[in-house]
C-alpha positions, -999 to 999 in steps of 0.1 A, spaced: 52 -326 -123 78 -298 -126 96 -280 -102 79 -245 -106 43 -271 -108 55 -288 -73 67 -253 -60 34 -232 -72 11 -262 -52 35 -261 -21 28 -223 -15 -7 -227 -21 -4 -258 6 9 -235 32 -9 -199 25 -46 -223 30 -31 -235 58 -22 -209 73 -58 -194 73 -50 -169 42 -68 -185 13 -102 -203 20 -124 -195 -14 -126 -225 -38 -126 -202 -66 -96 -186 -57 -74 -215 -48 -79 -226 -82 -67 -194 -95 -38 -197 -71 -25 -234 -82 -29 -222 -122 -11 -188 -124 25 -192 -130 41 -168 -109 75 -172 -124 61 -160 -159 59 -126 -137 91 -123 -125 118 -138 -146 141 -111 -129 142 -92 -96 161 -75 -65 168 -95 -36 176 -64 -6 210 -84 16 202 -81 49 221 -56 76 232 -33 45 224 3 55 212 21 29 194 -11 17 213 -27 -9 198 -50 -37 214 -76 -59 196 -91 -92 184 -126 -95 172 -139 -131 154 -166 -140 175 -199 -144 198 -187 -117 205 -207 -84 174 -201 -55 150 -178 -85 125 -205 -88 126 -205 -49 123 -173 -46 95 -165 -67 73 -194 -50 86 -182 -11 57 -164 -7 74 -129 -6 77 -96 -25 101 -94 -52 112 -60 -62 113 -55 -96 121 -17 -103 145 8 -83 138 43 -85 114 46 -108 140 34 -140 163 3 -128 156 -30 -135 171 -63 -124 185 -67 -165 204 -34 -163 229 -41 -130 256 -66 -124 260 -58 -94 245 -48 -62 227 -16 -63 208 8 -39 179 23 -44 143 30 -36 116 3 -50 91 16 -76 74 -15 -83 71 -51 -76 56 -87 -73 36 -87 -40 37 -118 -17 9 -139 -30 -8 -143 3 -15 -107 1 -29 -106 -37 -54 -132 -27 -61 -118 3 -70 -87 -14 -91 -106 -41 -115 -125 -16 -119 -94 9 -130 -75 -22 -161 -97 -23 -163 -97 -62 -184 -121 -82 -191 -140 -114 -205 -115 -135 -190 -86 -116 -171 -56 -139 -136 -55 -121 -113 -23 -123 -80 -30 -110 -55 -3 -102 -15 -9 -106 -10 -39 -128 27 -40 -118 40 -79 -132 3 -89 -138 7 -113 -117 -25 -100 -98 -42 -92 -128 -38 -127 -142 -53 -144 -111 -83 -119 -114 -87 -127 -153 -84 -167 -143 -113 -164 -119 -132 -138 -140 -128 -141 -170 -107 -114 -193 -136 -96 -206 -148 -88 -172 -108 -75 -162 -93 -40 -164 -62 -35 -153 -43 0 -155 -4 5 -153 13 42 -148 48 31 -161 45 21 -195 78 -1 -195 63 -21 -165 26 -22 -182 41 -36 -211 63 -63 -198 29 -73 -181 11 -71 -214 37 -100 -224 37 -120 -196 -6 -120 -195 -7 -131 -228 19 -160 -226 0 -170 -193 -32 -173 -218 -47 -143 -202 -60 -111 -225 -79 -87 -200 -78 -55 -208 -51 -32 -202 -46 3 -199 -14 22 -198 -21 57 -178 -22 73 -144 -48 50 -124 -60 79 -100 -75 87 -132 -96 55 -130 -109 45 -164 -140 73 -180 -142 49 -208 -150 21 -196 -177 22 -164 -193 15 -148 -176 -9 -125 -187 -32 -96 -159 -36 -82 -123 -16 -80 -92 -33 -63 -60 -6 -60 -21 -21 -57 -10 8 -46 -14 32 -16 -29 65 -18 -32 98 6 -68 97 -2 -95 79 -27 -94 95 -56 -129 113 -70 -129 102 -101 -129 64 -86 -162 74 -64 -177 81 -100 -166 52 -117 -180 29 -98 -216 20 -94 -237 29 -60 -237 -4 -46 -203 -17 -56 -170 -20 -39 -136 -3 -36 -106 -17 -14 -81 7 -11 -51 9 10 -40 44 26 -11 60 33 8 92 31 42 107 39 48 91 65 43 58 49 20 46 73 -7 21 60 -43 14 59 -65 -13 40 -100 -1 37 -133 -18 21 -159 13 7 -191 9 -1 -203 34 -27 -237 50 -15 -236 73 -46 -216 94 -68 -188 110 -55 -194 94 -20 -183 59 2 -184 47 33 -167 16 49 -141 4 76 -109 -4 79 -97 -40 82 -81 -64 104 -40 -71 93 -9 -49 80 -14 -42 46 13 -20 28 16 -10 -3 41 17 -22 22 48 -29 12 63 -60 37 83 -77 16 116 -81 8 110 -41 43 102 -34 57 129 -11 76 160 -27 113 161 -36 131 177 -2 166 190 9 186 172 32 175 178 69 186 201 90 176 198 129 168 236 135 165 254 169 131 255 184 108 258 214 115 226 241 90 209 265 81 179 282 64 156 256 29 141 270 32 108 252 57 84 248 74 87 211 79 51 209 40 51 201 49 61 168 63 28 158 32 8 169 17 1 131 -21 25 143 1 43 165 18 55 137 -9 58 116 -33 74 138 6 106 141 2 104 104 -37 115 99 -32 140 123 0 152 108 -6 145 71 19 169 56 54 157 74 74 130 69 84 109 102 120 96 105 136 82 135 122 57 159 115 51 195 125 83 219 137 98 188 112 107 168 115 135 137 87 152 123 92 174 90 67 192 73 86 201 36 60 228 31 60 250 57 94 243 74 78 231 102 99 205 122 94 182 155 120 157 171 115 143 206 142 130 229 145 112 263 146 133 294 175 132 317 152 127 349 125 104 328 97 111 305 105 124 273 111 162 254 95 174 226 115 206 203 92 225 178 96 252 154 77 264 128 41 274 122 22 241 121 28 223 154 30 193 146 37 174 179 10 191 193 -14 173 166 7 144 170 2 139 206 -38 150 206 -45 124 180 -27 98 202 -42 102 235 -78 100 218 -69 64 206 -53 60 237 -84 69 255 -103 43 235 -83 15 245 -51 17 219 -75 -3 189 -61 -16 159 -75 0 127 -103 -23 122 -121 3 151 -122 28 125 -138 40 94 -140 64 67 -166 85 54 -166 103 15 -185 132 6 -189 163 -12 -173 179 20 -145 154 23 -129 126 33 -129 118 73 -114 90 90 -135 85 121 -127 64 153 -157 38 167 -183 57 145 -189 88 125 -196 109 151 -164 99 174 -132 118 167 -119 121 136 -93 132 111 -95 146 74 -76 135 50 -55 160 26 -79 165 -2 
């Protein structure tokens, strides 16, 4: 047996153990797929460096084969352009793409409920690491998988086929879907969007399946299982965990100045800020404030809204409680704080308490059921 062999079946040891991989199917997917053909070069971020720095690790180095079987995400692109094979160094930057932790992938592949037989569109090949776990339990004719970044799709596109895996692959922008090639049964997304695309809701069959994970600027995250009902509309809940995902580029939030804390109208705030780092907390600020950014954390919280100038940042008050200092036309800790204390008022649930509903009219996240409260999201 070999050391990435011994390694691979060690990771699958402990990710059944620990609860996240119970399908027969997919734990022989698991123990075939090498993961180090899909990432023979990363970032490792070294911890306590503010900004985040990132050193590159290549295959054959000391700890790679470790790393790639520690069951964690490997970064394999900075800002949209850097790769581990162009540094020397350490580097900072923002991750663009990666290698998700494999208890996640699989995860994501058995709570998507697909079958033998099903038609399977995934969205964000990234490594193909993913995408050749899907065509192992598959089969490649029933497999497409779509990259936005050609240079990433295509180091994929190598990787697959000296895996033995030839699904088919699409380079292109995957909130696009694929008009070619539906109807699907199933589509699985490995990235985060601000809402579910339409042409997705067309593209696969009434009846199927679409797991998507949410977010927005705030980079708050949702994982949601749809059920299509027809064209153009989907309804499903949200689901138990802490999925996260990077966002789609065209969803990605706008190029901005630097901040600049403006003056602004002061009051007592009627929620405590810290709220905002609870993973719904946060989530629940964000669907109620869909077009700022959050910054900050704990008392001081910063809300930003790029497009209207509109601003928010809360502080501790001298005598206790908290202060809230607003400016602009959108209010946004007044959203913030109404959105709150209805999820407060049912009991502070986690996310699986809520669903989603997709329509001609829109897209509305509801809490309990359709007719509790509810947000919509910015389509």
């Amino acid at each position: 047996m070999t050391t990435a062999t011994r390694l691979r079946a060690a990771l699958v040891d402990r990710i059944i153990e620990n609860g996240g991989l119970t399908e027969p199917e997919w734990i022989g997917a698991a123990r075939a797929v090498p993961r180090e053909l899909f990432a023979r070069s990363f970032f490792l971020a070294l911890p306590g460096t503010v900004p985040t720095r990132y050193r590159p690790v290549r295959e054959g180095e000391p700890g790679w084969l470790e790393a790639v079987y520690s069951d964690g995400t490997l970064i394999t692109q900075l800002d949209g352009r850097l790769r581990p094979d162009d540094v020397t160094g350490e580097v900072t930057g923002s991750p663009s793409s990666s290698s998700t932790l494999p208890s996640l992938v699989l995860s994501m592949w058995q709570q998507l409920r697909a079958e033998a037989g099903h038609r399977v569109l995934e969205i964000g090949t990234g490594t193909g690491y993913s995408t050749a776990l899907g065509a192992h339990r598959f089969g490649d004719s029933s497999l497409t998988s779509i990259e936005y970044d050609p240079v990433v799709g295509g180091a994929a596109a190598a990787a697959l086929k000296e895996a033995g895996s030839a699904p088919r692959l699409i380079i292109g922008d995957g909130l696009r879907g694929d008009p070619d090639g539906g109807p699907y049964d199933r589509l699985i997304a490995t990235c985060s969007v601000r809402y579910v695309p339409l042409p997705w809701l067309h593209q696969v069959r009434p009846g199927g399946k679409i797991l998507v994970t949410l977010s927005g600027w705030s980079y708050a995250h949702a994982l949601a299982l749809l059920d299509v009902t027809g064209p153009g509309e989907a309804t499903g809940r949200f689901l138990p965990g802490t999925t996260s995902f990077m966002i789609a580029r065209p969803h990605d939030r706008p190029p901005r100045p630097a901040l600049a804390l403006l003056p602004g109208d002061e009051r007592p705030s009627r929620i405590d800020p810290a709220k905002l780092d609870d993973w719904t907390g946060g989530w629940v600020a964000q669907l109620a404030a869909s077009s700022a950014e959050r910054l900050g954390a704990g008392a001081e919280q910063v809300l930003w809204d790029v497009s209207t100038g509109s601003q928010a940042r809360t502080a501790r008050a001298p005598g206790g409680g908290w202060t809230v200092v607003q400016r602009g036309p959108v209010r946004l800790w007044d959203r913030v704080e109404r959105a709150v204390q209805r999820w407060q008022a049912a009991g502070e649930p986690h996310q699986e308490a809520f669903g989603l509903t997709v329509s001609a009219a829109g897209q509305r996240v509801w809490l309990g059921s359709e007719a509790g409260p509810g947000w919509n999201l910015p389509i």
